[in-house]
C-alpha positions in Angstrom: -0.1 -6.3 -29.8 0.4 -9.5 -28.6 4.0 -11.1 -29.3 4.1 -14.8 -30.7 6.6 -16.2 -28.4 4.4 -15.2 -25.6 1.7 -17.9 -24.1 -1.6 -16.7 -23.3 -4.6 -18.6 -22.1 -7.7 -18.6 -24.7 -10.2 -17.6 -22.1 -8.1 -15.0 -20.8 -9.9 -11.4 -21.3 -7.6 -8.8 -22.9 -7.9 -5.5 -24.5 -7.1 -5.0 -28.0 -5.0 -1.9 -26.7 -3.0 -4.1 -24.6 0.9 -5.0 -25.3 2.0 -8.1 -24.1 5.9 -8.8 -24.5 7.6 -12.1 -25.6 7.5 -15.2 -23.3 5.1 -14.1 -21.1 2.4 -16.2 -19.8 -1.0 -15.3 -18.5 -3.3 -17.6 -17.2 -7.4 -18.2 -18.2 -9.0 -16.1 -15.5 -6.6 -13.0 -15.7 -8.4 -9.5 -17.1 -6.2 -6.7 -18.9 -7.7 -3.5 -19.9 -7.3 -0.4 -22.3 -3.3 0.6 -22.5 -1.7 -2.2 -20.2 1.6 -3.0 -21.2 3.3 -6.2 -19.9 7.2 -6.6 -20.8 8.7 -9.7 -21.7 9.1 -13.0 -18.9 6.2 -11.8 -17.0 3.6 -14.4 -14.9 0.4 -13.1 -14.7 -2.4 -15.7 -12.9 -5.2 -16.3 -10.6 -8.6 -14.1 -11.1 -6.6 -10.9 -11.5 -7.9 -7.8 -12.7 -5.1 -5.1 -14.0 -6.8 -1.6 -14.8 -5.9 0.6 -17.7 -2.6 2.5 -18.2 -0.6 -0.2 -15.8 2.9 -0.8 -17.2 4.8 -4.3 -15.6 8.1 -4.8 -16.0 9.7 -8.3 -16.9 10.0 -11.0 -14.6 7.0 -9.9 -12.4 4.7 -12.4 -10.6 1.2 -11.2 -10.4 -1.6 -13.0 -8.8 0.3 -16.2 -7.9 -0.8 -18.6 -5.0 -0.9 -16.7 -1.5 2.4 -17.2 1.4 0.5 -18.5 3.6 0.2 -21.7 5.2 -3.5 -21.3 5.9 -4.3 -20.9 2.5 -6.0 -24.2 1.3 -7.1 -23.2 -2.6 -10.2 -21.0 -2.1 -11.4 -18.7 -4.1 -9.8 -15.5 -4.4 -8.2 -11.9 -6.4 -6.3 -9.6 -6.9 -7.4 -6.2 -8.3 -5.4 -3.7 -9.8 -6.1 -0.1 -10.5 -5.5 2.4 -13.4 -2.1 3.7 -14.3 0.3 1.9 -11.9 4.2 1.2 -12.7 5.2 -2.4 -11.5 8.6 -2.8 -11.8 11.2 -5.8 -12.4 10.6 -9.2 -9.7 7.8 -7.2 -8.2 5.9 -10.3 -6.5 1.6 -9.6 -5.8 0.0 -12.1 -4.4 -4.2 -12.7 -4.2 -6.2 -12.6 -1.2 -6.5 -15.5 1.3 -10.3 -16.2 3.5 -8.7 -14.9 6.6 -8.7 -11.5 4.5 -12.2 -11.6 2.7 -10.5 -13.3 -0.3 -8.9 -10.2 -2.1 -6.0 -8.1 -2.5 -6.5 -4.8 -3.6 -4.3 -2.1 -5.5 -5.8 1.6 -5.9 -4.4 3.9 -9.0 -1.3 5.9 -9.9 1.1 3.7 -7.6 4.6 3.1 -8.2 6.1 -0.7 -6.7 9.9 -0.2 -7.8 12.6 -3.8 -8.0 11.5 -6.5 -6.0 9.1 -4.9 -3.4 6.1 -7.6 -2.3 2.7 -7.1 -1.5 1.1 -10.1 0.2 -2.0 -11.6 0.7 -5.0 -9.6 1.4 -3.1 -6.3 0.9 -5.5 -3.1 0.8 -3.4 -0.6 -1.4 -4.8 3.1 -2.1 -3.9 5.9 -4.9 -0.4 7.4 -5.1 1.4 5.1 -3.6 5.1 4.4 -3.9 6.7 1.8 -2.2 10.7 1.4 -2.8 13.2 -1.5 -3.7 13.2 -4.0 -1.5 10.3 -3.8 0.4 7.8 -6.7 1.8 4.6 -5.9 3.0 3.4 -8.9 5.4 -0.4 -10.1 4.9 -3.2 -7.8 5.3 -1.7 -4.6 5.7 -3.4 -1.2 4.8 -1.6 1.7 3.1 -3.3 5.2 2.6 -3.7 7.5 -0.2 -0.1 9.2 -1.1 2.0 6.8 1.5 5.7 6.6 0.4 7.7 3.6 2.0 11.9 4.0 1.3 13.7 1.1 0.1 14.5 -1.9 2.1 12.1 -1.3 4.8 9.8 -4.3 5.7 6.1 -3.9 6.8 5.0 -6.4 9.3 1.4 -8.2 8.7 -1.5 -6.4 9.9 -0.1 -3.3 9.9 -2.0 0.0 9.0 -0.2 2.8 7.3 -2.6 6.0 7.7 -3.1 8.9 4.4 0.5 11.1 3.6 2.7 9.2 5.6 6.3 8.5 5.0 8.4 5.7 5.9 12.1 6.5 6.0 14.4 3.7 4.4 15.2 0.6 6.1 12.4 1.0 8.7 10.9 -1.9 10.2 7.4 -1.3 10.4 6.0 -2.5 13.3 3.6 -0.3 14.8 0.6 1.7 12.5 2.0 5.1 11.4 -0.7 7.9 12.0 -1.8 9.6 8.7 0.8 12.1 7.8 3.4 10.7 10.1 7.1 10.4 9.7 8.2 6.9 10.9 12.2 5.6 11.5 14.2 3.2 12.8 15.0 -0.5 13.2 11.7 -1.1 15.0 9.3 2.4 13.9 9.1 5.5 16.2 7.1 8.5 15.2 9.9 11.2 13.6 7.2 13.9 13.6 4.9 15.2 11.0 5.3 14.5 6.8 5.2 18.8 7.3 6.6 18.6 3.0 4.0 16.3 1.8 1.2 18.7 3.7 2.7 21.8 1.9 3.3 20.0 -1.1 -0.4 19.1 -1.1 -1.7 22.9 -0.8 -3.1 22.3 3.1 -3.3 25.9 4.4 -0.6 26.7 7.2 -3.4 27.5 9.7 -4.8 23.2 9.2 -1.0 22.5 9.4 0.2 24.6 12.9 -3.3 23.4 14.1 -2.2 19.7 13.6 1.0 20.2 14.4 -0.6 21.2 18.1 -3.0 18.4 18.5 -0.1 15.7 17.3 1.6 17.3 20.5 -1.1 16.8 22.8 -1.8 13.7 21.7 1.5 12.1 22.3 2.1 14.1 25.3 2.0 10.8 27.3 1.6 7.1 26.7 -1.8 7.1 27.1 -3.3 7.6 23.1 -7.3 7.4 24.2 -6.8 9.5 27.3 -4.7 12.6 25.8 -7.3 12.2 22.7 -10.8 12.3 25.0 -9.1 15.7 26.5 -8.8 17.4 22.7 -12.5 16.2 21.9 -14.0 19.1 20.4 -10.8 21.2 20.6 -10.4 20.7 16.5 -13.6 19.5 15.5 -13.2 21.9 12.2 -10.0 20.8 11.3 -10.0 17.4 8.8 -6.5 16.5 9.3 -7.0 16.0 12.8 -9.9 14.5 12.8 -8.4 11.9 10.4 -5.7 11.1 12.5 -7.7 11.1 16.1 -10.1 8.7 13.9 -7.7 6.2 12.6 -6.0 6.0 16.3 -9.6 5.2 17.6 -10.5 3.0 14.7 -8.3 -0.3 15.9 -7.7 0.3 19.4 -5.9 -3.2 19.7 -3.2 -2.3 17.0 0.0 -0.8 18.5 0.1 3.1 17.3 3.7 4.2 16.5 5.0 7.0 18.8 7.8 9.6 19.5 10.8 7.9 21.4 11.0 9.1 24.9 13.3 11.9 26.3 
């Protein structure tokens, strides 16, 4: 159903099984699928993909022009998954060069009042980011990563798998998967222990991560305390996963417990 008041591009693609809401406008290269519903005064352009099952809320602006000073008018998208919740003067923008010319949102995520996701953005499933909250350019955020409100995500940044991001946290530093990050500029709280649990991890995978996170940041020195643990939980996934994304990007700052 589409309403009358609402303007809509003729070669814009969408579903029969889509709603679109009075005065919104959507541009000629935009793509809506099965079961999308778009409230009223919503502004939908650019070559954006939105997947089936995604409600947006009115006065969101999806897939318009990049922040960014470098951008010059290439070619680029934004890509949204199945079954996400955008709410009201939730701002997406599309991908820039610098970031191989795409943002990317996964499934199942939840972007409440006014958060932002910028330029070249890699999203993944589960997601809910809180009121108020920017993510800079090209930042990564795992599967199940919750962000509270009013925090702000600096560019670049990677977010690892579970995490959570306490409210009004400037994010500054890449959070380990299935850390617990604080604080005016991040520090490492300790291990997302609820979300494991909540998740059906077996306690054994827990305590055993819950000892490697110790021996990891038992100094300063990430890649030295992590080659003496090589091998020491070679069965264990969730350890693995985080000794991985520390060793992935060894030029990004890792977030860390404060000091005694």
């Amino acid at each position: 159903m589409i309403h009358p008041t609402s303007i809509i591009d003729k070669n814009a693609r969408i579903s029969k099984n889509a709603k679109i809401g009075p005065y919104t406008i959507i541009g000629p290269n935009v793509e809506i699928d099965d079961n999308v519903e778009v409230c009223s005064h919503v502004n939908i352009e650019g070559n954006t993909k939105i997947g089936d099952g995604t409600k947006i809320f009115p006065f969101a602006s999806i897939g318009s022009q990049p922040q960014d000073l470098k951008y010059k008018g290439e070619e680029n998208s934004l890509v949204i998954g199945k079954n996400n919740t955008i709410r009201e003067y939730v701002t997406i923008n599309p991908g820039t060069r610098g970031g191989g010319g795409i943002t990317a949102i996964g499934n199942n995520c939840l972007f409440m009042i006014s958060s932002h996701i910028a330029h070249d953005c890699k999203i993944g499933n589960n997601v809910v980011i809180a009121n108020n909250v920017p993510l800079g350019g090209h930042v990564i955020i795992g599967d199940s990563v919750i962000i509270g409100g009013n925090s702000a995500v600096q560019q670049f940044t990677r977010i690892g798998r579970l995490a959570m991001i306490g409210g009004m946290t400037g994010v500054l530093k890449d959070v380990i998967p299935f850390g617990l990050s604080f604080g005016n500029r991040n520090y490492l709280k300790g291990l997302n222990l609820i979300g494991l649990r909540r998740n059906k991890y077996k306690n054994k995978e827990i305590m055993e991560l819950d000892k490697a996170y110790k021996k990891i940041f038992s100094s300063k020195n990430l890649h030295e305390n992590l080659s003496k643990i090589n091998g020491e939980f070679k069965e264990n996934n969730l350890v693995q996963e985080v000794t991985g994304f520390i060793s992935k990007d060894k030029k990004r700052p890792i977030c860390s417990p404060l000091e005694n």
